[in-house]
C-alpha positions in Angstrom: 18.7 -37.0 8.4 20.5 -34.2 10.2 20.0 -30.5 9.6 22.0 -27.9 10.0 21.3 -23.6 9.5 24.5 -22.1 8.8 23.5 -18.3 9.3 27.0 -16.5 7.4 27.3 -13.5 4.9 31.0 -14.2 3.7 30.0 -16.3 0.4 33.6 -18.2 0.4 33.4 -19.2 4.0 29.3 -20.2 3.6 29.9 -22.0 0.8 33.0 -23.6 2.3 30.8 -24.7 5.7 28.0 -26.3 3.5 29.9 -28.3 1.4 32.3 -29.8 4.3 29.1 -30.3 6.2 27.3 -31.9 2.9 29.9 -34.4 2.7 29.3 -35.3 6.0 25.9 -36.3 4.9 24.1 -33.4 7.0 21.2 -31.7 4.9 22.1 -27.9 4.8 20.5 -24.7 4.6 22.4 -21.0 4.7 20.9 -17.9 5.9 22.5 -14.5 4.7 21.2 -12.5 6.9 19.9 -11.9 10.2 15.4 -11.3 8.8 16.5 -14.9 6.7 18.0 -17.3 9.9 14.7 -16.0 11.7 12.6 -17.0 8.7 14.7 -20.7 8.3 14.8 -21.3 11.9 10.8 -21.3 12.3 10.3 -24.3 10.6 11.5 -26.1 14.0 13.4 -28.7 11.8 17.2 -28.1 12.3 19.6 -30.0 14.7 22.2 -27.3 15.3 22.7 -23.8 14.5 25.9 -22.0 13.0 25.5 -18.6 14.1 28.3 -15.6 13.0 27.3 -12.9 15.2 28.2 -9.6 12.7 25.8 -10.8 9.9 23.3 -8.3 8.3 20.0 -6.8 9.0 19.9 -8.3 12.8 22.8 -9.2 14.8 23.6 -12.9 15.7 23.2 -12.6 19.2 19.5 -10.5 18.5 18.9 -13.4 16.4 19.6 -15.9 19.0 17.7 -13.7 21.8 14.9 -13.9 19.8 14.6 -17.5 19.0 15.2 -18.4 23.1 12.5 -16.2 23.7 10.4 -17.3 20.8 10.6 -20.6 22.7 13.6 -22.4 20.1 15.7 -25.2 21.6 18.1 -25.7 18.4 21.4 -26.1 19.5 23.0 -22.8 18.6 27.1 -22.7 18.0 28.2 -18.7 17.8 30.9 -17.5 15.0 32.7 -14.8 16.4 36.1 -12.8 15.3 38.6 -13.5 17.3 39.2 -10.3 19.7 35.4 -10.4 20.1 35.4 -11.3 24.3 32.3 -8.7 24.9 30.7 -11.2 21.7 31.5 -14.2 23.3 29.5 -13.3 26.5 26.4 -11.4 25.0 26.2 -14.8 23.0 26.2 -16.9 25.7 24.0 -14.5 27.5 21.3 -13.8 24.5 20.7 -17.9 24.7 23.9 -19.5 22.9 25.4 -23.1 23.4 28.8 -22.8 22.6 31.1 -20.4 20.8 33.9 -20.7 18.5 36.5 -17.9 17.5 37.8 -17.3 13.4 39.4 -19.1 11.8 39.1 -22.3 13.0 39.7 -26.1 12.5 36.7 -27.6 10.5 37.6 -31.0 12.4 36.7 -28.9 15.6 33.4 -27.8 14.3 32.3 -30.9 13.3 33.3 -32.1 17.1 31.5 -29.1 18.6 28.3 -29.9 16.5 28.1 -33.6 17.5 28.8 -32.6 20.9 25.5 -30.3 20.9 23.4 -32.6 19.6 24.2 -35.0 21.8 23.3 -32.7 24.2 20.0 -32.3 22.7 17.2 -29.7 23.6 17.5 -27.2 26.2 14.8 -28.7 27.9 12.1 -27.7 26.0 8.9 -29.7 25.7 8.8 -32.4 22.9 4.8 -32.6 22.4 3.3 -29.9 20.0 -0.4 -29.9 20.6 -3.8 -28.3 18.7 -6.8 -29.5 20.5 -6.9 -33.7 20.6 -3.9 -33.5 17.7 -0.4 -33.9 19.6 3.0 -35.0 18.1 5.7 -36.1 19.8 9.2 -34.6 18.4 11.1 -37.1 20.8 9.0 -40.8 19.9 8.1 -39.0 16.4 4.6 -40.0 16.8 1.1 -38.6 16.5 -1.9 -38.8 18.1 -5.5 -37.9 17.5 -7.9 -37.9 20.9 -5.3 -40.8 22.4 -5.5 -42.3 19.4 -2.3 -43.5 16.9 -1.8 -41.8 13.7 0.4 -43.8 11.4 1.5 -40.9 9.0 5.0 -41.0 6.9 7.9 -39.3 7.3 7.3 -36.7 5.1 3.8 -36.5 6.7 5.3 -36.1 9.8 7.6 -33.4 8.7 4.9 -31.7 7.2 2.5 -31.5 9.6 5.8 -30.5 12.3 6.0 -27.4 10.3 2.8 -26.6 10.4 2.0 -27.2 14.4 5.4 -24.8 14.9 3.9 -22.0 12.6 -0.3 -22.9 13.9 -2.5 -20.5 12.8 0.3 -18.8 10.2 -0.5 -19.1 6.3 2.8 -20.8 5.1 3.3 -20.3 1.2 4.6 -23.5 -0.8 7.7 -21.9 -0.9 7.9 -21.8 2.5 7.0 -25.4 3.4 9.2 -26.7 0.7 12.2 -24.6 2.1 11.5 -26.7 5.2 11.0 -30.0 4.3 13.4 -30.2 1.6 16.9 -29.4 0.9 17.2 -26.6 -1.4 18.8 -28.7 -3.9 16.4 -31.2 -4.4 13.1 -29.6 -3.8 10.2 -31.4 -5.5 9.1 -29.6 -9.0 5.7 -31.6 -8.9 2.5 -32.0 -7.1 4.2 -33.9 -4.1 3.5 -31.4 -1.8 -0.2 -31.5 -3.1 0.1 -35.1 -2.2 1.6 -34.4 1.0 -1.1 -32.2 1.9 -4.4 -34.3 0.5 -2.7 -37.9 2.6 -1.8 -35.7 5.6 -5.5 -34.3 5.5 -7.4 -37.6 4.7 -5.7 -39.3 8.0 -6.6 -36.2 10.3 -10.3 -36.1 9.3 -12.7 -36.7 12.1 -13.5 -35.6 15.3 -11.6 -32.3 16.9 -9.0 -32.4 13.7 -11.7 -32.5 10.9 -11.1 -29.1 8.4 -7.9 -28.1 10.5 -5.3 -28.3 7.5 -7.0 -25.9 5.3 -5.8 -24.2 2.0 -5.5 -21.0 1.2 -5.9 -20.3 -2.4 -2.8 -18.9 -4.4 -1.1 -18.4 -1.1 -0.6 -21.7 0.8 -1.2 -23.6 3.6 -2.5 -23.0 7.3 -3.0 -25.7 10.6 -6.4 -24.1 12.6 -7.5 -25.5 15.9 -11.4 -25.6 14.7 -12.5 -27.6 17.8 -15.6 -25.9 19.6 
């Protein structure tokens, strides 16, 4: 499953990105605003990055300086108008992959985007750690003190989320944003579920009481190793 954050304030041209991307079977979230692509871009889980650089609250290329220095490798493809050359380079400059003028060709989107991805990271590491916990965004494993941790993919996903945000309360809302399209978000106790399987495998040792729950506000990963 590919994910893609398309970070636009014109509705018609949003709307028109996710569902040309949705029928090429990505999964797709949109961010209006500068405050909302930082809060959808910590979760760690997207692919690629559709950036327009004059969005609200926080420039595109603030945006983008702040996730490079926050440590993001998501491939990042900058929106700009198109007499925007001093945009272009600050872009490029502020951390951005590639760049693409409006209008253009949703064919040559769709080529720039598989050509980032192929690309992959930025060189970042692949290993998010707590203590003897590490998980392996390249293999897509996890280990507990050297040991194998067969978890599912939702599992997986959840516990990704919450190594990216450690020590950071994240609300059900917040989690569910993440792991789930916004479409099709779960209306039951799966993420209860999620949580009480995710919990039972890391019991033990250096990992035992880590994933704890914060009443009536969420979630939170806690490196409780002496």
């Amino acid at each position: 499953m590919t994910r893609v954050l398309i970070v636009e304030d014109e509705p018609i041209l949003a709307r028109s990105l996710r569902v040309g991307l949705t029928d090429e079977s990505y999964v797709v979230d949109v961010a209006g605003d500068g405050e909302e692509a930082l809060w959808y871009a910590a979760s760690g889980f997207h692919d690629a990055m559709l950036l327009d650089v004059r969005i609200p609250k926080m420039s595109g290329i603030e945006v983008c300086r702040r996730l490079r220095k926050g440590g993001a490798v998501v491939p990042i493809l900058m929106l700009t108008a198109c007499d925007a050359t001093d945009e272009v380079v600050a872009g490029l400059d502020a951390g951005a992959d590639d760049y693409m003028t409006k209008p253009f060709e949703f064919a040559e989107l769709l080529a720039r985007l598989r050509a980032l991805m192929r690309r992959g990271s930025r060189g970042g590491t692949s290993v998010l750690r707590m203590g003897g916990l590490e998980l392996d965004t390249s293999a897509r494993t996890v280990t507990h003190d050297g040991h194998p941790v067969v978890v599912t993919n939702m599992e997986y996903r959840l516990l990704a989320h919450l190594l990216h945000n450690l020590g950071s309360v994240q609300s059900r809302d917040r989690i569910q944003a993440a792991l789930w399209d916004d479409e099709t978000g779960p209306d039951s106790n799966v993420l209860e579920v999620l949580v009480s399987g995710l919990r039972r495998k890391l019991q033990g040792g250096s990992a035992e009481g880590c994933l704890q729950t914060r009443r009536g506000v969420g979630y939170v990963l806690v490196d409780v190793a002496p």
